[in-house]
N, C-alpha and C positions, 0 to 999 in steps of 0.2 A: 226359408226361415222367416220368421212372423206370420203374422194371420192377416187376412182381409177384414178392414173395417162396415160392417154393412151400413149400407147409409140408405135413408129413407127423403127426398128431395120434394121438398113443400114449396111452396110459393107463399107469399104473404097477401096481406090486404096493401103493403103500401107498395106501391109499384117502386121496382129496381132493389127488392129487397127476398132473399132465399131462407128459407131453414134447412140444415141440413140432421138429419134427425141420426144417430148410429150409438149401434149397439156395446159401447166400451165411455165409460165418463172419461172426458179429458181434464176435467179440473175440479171433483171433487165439490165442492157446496162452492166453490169463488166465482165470481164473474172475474171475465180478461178480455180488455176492451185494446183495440189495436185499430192503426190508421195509418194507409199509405206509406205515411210518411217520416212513420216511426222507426225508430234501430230498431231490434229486435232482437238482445243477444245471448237468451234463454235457451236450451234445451230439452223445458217442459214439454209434453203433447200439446198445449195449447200455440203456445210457441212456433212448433213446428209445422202444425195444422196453418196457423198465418201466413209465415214467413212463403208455405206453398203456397198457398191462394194468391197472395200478393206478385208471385215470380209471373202469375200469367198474365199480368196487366187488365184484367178484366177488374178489378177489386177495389172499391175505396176502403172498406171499413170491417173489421171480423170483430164479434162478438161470441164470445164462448162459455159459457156455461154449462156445468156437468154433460152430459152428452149432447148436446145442443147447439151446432155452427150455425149466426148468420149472420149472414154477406148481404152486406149493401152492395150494388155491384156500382161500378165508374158511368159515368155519362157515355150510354147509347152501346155499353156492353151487355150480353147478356151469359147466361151459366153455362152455357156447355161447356160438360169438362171437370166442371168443377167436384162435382162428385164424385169422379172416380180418383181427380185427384188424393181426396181423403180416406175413398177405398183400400186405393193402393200404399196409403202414411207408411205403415210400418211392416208391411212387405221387404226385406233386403237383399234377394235375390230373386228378381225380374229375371223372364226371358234374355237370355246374349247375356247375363253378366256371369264375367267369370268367379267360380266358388275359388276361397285360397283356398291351398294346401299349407301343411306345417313348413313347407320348404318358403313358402311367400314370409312366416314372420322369421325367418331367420337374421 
């Protein structure tokens, strides 16, 4: 269930900074600027797109605009990883995860 998000992985000119380029807008005309050390208690794609990057501890800073992630990364981390993280956003049945049946909402 879901699709794979295609993601296209740039580099930038300032070091310790990624684009990640994919084929679905996460936010429409807005910028959504996020930082470590923000709550983050949205459900948007943009939102969720964060809230992942930030779980791998590589991340200080997401910035998102229409199709457009980029990650400052943390002192002395670098990306791997990260893009398949957003590949895989809204995929909801991975390998090993059990599908319910109508018997599970009972």
């Amino acid at each position: 269930m879901g699709e794979p998000v295609s993601v296209i992985q740039k580099s930038s000119s300032n070091h310790g900074v990624i684009r990640l380029e994919t084929n679905r807008t996460f936010t429409g005309m807005g910028h959504e600027r996020y930082k470590a050390s923000d709550v983050i208690v949205g459900d948007r794609p943009p939102d969720v797109a964060a809230r992942a990057l930030f779980a791998t501890g590589q991340v200080d800073q997401v910035h998102v605009y229409a199709q457009t992630i980029t990650v400052t990364l943390g002192q002395g981390a670098d990306s791997d990883g990260l893009k398949e993280i957003v590949e895989n956003l809204f995929i909801h049945y991975l390998p090993g995860v059990e599908v319910p049946d109508e018997s599970s909402f009972d």
